[in-house]
N, C-alpha and C positions, 0 to 999 in steps of 0.2 A: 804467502804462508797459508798454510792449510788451515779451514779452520778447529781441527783434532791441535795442531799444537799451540795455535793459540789458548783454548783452555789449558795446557800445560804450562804456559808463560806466565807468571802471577807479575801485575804492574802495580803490587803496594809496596809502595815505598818508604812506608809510615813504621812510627815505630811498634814495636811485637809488645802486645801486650795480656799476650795469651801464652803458657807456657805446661810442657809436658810434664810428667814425672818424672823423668830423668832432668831434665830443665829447673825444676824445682827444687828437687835433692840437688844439683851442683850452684845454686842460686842459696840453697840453706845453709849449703857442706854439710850435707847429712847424706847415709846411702840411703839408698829407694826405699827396703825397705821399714825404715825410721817413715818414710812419708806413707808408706801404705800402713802403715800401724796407726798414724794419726786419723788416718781418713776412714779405718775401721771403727773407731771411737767417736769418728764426727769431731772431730780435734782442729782439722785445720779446713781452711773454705775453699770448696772447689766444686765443679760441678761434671757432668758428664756431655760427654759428643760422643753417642753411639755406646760403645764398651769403654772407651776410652774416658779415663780422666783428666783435666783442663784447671789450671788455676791461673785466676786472673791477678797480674803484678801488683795490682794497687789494693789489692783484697789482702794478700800476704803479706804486701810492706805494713797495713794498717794492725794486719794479727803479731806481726813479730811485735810492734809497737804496744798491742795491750799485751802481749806478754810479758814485755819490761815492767809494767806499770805494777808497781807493791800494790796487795790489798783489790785484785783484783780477781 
């Protein structure tokens, strides 16, 4: 194997715990752009790679959670 395809082969086998904005609207059941309006407002947690925006699983399970929460 050449080593060009080896960088094309990804050997994580682990679970995904990084998700896109399409990934996240279908993880919310909301369309995309409900998640770009949030992220306009600084609404929901997520960071950037490059131009691209990233929201990590355990940061949006924690936010759907305080949004349940009365009186918050």
């Amino acid at each position: 194997m050449k080593s060009e395809d080896a960088a094309k082969t990804s050997h994580y086998a682990g679970p995904i715990n990084v998700m896109t904005v399409r990934e996240v609207s279908a993880y919310l059941r909301v369309h995309p752009s409900t998640v770009y309006r949030l992220l306009k407002h600084n609404q929901i947690p997520a960071f950037h790679i490059g131009s691209d925006w990233r929201f990590n699983i355990e940061a949006i399970d924690h936010w759907i959670l305080r949004q349940a929460k009365p009186g918050d």
